[in-house]
N, C-alpha and C positions, 0 to 999 in steps of 0.2 A: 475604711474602704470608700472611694469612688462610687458615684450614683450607678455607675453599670460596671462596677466592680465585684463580685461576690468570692467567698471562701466555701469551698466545701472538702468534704473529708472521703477519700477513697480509700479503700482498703487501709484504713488509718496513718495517711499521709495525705496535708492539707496544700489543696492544690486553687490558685488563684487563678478565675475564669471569667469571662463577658455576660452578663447578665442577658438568659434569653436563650444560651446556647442547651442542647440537651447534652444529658449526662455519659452517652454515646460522642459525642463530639469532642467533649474534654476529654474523654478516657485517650481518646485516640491519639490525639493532642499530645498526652504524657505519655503514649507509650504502653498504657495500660493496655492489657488483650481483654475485649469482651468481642462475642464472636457474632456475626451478622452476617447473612447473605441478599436479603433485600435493601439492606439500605445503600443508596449513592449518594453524595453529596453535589450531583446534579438534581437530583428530582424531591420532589415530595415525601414526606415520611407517611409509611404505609402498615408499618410493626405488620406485616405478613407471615412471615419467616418464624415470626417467636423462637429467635435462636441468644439476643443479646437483653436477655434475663438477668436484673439485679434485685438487690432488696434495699429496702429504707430503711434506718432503726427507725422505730417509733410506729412502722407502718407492717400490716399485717398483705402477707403475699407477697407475689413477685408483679415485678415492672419490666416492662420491654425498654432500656435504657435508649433506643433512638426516639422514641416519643416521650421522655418523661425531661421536663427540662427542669435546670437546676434550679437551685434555690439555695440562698445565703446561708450557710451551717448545715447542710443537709449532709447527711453519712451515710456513703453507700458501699455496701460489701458487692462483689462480683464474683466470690468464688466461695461456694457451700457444697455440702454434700445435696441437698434439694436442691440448687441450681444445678449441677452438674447430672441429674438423675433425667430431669425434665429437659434440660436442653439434647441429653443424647437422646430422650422417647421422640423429642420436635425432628431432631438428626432422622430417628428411623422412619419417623411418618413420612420424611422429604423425602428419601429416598427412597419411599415406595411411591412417589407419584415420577421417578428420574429412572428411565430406561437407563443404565450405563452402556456408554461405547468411547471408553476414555481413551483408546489411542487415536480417533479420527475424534477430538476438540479442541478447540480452540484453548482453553484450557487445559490441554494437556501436558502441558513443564510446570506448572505453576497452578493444581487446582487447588482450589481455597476449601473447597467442598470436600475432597478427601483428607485434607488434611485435618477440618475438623473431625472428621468420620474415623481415623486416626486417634487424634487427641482425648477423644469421648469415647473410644472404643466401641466405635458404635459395629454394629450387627447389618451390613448392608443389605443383606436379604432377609432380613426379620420377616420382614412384611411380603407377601410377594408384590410384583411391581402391578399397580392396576392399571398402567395408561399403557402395557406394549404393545396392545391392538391398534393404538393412536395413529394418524395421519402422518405422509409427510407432507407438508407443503412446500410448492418451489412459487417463489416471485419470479417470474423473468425469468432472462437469463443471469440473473446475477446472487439472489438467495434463496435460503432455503427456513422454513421454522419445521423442526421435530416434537411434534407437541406431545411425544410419549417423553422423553425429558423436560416437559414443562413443570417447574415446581407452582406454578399460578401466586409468582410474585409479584406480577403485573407491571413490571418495570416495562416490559415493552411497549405497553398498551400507554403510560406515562408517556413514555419517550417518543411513541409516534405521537400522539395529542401535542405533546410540547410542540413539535416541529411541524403541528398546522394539516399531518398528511391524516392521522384518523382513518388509516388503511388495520389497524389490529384492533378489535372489538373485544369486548367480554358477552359472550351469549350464550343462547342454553340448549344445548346438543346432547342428545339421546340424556336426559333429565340431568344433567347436570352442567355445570357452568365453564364454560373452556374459554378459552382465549383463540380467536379466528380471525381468520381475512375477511373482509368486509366485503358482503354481497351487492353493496352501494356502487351500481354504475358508475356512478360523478366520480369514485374516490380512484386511486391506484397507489400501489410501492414505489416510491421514487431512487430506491435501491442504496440511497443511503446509508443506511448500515447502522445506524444506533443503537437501534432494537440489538443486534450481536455483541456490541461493546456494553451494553446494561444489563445484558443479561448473564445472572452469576453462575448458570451451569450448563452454557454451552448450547440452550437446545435449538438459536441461532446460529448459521453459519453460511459462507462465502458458497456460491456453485463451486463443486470439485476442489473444495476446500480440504488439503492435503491427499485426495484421493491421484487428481490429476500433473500433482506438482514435478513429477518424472518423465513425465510424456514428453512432451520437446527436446528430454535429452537422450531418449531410446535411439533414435536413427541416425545415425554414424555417418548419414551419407549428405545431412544437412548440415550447414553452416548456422550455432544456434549462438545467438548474442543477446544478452542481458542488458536491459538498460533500467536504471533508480531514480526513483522520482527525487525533488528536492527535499521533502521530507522523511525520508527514511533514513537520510546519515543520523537525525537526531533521535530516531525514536528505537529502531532496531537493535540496539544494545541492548536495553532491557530484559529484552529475550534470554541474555549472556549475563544479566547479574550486573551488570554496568548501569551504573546513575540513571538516570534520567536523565535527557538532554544528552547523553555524552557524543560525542562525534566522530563517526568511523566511517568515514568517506572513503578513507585508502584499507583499512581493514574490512569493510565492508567489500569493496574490490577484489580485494586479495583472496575475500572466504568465496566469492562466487568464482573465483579463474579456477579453485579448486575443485568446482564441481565438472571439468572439463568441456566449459563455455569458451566457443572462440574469440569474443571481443567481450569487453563492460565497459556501456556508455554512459554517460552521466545525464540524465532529462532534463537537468539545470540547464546545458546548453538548449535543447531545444525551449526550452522557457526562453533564453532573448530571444529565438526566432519568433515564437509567437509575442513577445515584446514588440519588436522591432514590429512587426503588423500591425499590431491591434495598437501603436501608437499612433501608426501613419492613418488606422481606417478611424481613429476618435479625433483626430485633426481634421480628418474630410469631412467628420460629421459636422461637425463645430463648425466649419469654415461654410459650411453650407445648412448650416442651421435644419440638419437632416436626421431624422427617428433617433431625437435625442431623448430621453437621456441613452446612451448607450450600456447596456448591462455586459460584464463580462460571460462567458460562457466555458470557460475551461473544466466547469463542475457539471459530468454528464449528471449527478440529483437536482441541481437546479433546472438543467438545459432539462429534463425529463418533466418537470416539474411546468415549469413553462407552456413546453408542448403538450399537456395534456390538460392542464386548470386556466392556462393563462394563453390559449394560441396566438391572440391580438399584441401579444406581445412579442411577438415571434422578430418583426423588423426591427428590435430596438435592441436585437441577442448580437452581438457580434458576431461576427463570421468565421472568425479567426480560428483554426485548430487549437487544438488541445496541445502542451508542450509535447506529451511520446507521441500523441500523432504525427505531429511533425518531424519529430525527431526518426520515429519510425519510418516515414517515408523516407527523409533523406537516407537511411540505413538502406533501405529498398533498391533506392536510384541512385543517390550522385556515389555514398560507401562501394555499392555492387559494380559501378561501373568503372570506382578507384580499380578497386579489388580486382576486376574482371570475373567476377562471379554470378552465374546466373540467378536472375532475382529471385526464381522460382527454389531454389536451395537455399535459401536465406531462414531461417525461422526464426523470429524476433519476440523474446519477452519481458514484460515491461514489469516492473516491482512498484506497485503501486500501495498506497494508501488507504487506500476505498474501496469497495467492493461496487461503484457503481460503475467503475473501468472497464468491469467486466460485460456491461452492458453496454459501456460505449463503443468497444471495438467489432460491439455485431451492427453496429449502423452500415447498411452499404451505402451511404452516401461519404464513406469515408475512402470507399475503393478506390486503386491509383491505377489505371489499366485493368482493373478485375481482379486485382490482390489488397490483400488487407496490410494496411501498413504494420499492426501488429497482431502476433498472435494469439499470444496468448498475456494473460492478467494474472499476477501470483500478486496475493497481499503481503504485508509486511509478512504477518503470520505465516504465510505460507512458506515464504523464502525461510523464514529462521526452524520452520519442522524439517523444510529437506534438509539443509544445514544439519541440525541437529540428527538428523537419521544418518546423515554418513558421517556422523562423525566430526563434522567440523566444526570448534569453536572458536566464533567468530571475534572474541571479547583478545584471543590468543594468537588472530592468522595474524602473517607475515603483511605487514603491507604490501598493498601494490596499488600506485595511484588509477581511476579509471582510462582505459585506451584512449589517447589523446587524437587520434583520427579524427573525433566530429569537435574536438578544440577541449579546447577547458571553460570553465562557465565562466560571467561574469556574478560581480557579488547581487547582480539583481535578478537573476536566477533564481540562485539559491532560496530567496525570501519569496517565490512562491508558497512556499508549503505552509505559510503561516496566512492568516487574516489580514487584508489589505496591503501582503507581497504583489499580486498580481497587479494593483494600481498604483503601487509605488513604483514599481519596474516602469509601467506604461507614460505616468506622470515625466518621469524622468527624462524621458527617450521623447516623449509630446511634447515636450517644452521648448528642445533644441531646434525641433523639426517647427515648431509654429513661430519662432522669433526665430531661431537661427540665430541664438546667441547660448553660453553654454552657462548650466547652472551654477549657480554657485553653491546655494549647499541644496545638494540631491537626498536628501533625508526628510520624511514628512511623517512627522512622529505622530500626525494627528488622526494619521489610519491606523497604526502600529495598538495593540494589544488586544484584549481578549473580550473588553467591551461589545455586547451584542449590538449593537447600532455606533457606528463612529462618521463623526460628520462634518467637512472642513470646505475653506474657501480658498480654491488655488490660482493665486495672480502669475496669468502667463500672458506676457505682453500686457496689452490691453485690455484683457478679459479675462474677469473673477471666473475660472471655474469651479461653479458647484459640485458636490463630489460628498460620495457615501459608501461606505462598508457594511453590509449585515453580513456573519457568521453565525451558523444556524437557521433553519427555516422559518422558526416562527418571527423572528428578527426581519427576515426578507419581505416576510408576507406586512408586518409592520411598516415598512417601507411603502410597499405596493398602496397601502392604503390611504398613505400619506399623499401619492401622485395621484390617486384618483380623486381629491380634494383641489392638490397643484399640480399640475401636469410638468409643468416648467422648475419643479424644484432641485431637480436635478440637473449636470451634463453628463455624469459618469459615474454608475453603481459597479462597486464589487457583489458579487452575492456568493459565498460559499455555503451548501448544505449543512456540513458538519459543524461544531461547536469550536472556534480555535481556527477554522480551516483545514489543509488537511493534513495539521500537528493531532486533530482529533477525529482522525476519518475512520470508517468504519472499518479498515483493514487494519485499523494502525493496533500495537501489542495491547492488551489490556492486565490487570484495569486500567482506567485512564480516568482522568476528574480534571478540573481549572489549575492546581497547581501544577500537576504532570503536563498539562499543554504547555501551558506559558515558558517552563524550564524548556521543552522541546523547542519553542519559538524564538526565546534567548538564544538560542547558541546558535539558530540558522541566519540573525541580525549581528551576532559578532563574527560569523564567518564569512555576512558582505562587507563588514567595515573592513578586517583584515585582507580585502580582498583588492590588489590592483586593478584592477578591472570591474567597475562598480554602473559601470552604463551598459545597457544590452547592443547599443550600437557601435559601442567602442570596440567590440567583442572580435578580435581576430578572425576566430573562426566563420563569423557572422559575416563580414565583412569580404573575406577569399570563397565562400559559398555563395553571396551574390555575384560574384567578378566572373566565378568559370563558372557557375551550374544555375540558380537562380536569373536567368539574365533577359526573360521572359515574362510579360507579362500572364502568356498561358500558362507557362511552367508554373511562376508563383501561385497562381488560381487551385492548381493541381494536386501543389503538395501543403500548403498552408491555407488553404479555406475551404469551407462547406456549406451548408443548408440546412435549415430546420424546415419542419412543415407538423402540422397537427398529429397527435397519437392520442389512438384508442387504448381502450383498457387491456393489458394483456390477460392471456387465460392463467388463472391458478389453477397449478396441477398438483393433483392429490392420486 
């Protein structure tokens, strides 16, 4: 063997592993089932759960296999009558601190938690439940924690720490230790959504998370249109049993015209329009050496994040809309006046990623005449429960490409949804726009993966621009601290909240880990290459929206740019 080679013995089949790894990590590895509800392989191992219980020969008792690392010859059994007695008493005890309300979770096609309860026969009301008198709490307007299904695996409380917010505490309420919003002025939710994607039994969840996903299509008298962000052709299979990564852009289409939706747009498109922006407004800065570095803003968790930790930073946030914002307006105006249809019959929802969209579209400073560009926010999750409640599988609809009215995307759309799509798009489009010569190769690999800090030197013309990716907040805040050292070290930050971008956003299906994003990331970088149209300003549609509707400088103001200004802490409501 290799110096970080070892052999050990599972259920008496000897299985070669990495020196270092726990005996949870191989298992999983081969395929083995030992069963765990706290552990991720994003965060810290916390053996809370005491659900993946093994034993050692030679060693007296049982082990929690995510904290127990291997060791050269070591032989571990995984399935006895004593493990199986103590993991279903662990089963009961969990489920006496988990209010059940399995048809409204997130976890509801797919719970890991019943299926163990299943498997172990477990007795789900053994116990009675002691937390139903518990809290809800709502964040904003965008989540929610049910802390009478809190199992106190403290993934949440991890996962904001990790991401710098330290908005979910552990403290001690009516004599005992609960997990809480934090009473900290300075602190707030940046509506990010992690805390929902870590947590293994639902008791995070999206505002009107599956309660409200019918509303928009009750009134017959409105014209309602669907539009998907770029990341959702890769991720929303899952839901249907389909790979990871797989791509159903036109099945995807095809399953929402079945929900009798008048149009389905693609937000890819509106991604070149906010390209096409925010390349001409990072050339203006450059060229005028103005509130550089310029950060992207299309992430209402960072933009939140900003405006409330970091205001002084406010001049250096792009201006530029969000892609469904934009996109959403032009639905509003230049679509409604194709169409002839009055804007006020329009109701427009957006299939987003993230559950922090849902807090972006209550910005009135995104109003266009006193209407919101969109209306409403369905997560990934959301759109595959209605789906699935009528009936519709999406792994199985008919294709139908999305309505080509606001154009077809180009392929630098698309690689929004991933970690440094949004400055690859821009790079691209800023390049021709500052030489005015066309690039040769338009691929900048050096943003591209799942790396939490990615950091490159881009020669345009005559000027090296500096340039940086963080994906996740603790990674941004890393950054942050870097400029407040060099101020000048940058010309142009991507910053996404989520992990991956938002291939790892807090709407997107769970569970979700580093391999699940990257597959999801892969396939939305092979559907730019396959893509004729790989610049956002080559983009047809881009291009006949400037000539008849765009033709203005106030117009453009209107429908593709905004404001930031400082935010207070919002209220938690209990």
């Amino acid at each position: 063997m290799t110096n970080n080679k070892i052999e050990i013995i599972i259920n008496g089949n000897k299985i070669s592993a990495e020196s270092g790894q726990s005996v949870l990590e191989i298992a999983r590895k081969n395929n083995i089932d030992i069963p765990a509800l706290c552990y991720h392989p994003d965060l810290e191992v916390k053996s809370n759960c005491r659900l993946c219980l093994v034993t050692v020969k030679g060693k007296e008792g049982l082990y929690t296999s995510c904290s127990l690392k291997a060791e050269d010859g070591m032989e571990i059994i995984t399935e006895s009558p004593e493990i199986f007695r103590t993991v279903k008493t662990n089963l009961e005890l969990l489920f006496a601190q988990h209010c059940e309300e399995c048809t409204d979770c997130i976890w509801n096609f797919n719970c890991y938690f019943l299926e163990l309860a299943k498997k172990y026969n477990v007795k789900i009301a053994r116990f009675d439940d002691r937390k139903k008198d518990w809290p809800v709490y709502q964040f904003g307007p965008a989540l929610q924690f049910d802390s009478s299904k809190c199992i106190d695996c403290r993934n949440c409380v991890e996962v904001c720490h990790k991401q710098g917010i330290d908005f979910l505490e552990v403290k001690e309420k009516n004599g005992l230790k609960q997990i809480l919003p934090t009473s900290d002025k300075n602190k707030d939710c940046i509506y990010c959504g992690q805390c929902i994607v870590h947590c293994p039994v639902g008791a995070f969840e999206a505002i009107g998370e599956f309660e409200e996903v019918e509303e928009p299509l009750l009134d017959k008298s409105k014209k309602v249109v669907f539009q998907f962000a770029p990341s959702i052709r890769s991720s929303i299979g899952e839901e249907f049993g389909l790979p990871h990564g797989s791509v159903v852009t036109d099945q995807l289409a095809g399953a929402i015209k079945q929900l009798g939706v008048d149009r389905v747009f693609d937000v890819s498109v509106g991604a070149d329009f906010t390209t096409y922006e925010e390349a001409n407004e990072l050339a203006e800065r450059i060229e005028k050496n103005k509130h550089l570095p310029m950060f992207t803003s299309c992430c209402p968790a960072w933009v939140k994040y900003v405006e409330f930790n970091r205001p002084e930073l406010i001049p250096h946030l792009t201006t530029v809309r969000s892609p469904h914002i934009i996109s959403g307006g032009l639905i509003k105006t230049y679509w409604a006046e194709m169409e002839k249809i009055d804007t006020k019959d329009i109701v427009v929802v957006s299939v987003m990623p993230c559950v922090s969209k849902k807090y972006e579209i209550t910005r009135d400073e995104l109003n266009i005449d006193g209407l919101k560009p969109v209306d409403y926010v369905f997560t990934t999750r959301e759109l595959a429960y209605l789906l699935h409640k009528r009936k519709i599988d999406l792994a199985k609809a008919v294709p139908s490409p999305p309505d080509s009215v606001l154009g077809i995307p180009s392929g630098a759309g698309v690689i929004y949804g991933s970690s440094g799509g949004v400055m690859e798009s821009a790079l691209r489009t800023a390049y021709e726009k500052m030489t005015g010569n066309k690039l040769e190769n338009i691929e900048f690999n050096e943003v591209r993966g799942m790396q939490g800090v990615k950091k490159a030197e881009v020669k345009i013309g005559d000027r090296k621009v500096k340039v940086a990716v963080a994906n996740g907040m603790e990674n941004a805040i890393k950054i942050l601290a870097e400029l407040e050292k060099n101020p000048n070290a940058y010309d142009y930050i991507e910053v996404m909240a989520c992990p991956g971008g938002c291939i790892g956003g807090g709407g997107q299906p769970v569970p979700a880990n580093e391999e699940i994003r990257k597959k999801r990331s892969a396939s939305l970088y092979d559907l730019d290459v396959a893509n004729k149209i790989r610049l956002a300003h080559e983009s047809p549609i881009v291009k006949k929206v400037y000539d008849e509707y765009l033709i203005n400088q106030e117009r453009i103001q209107k429908i593709s740019y905004t404001t930031f200004k400082r935010k207070k802490k919002e209220v938690i409501i209990n």
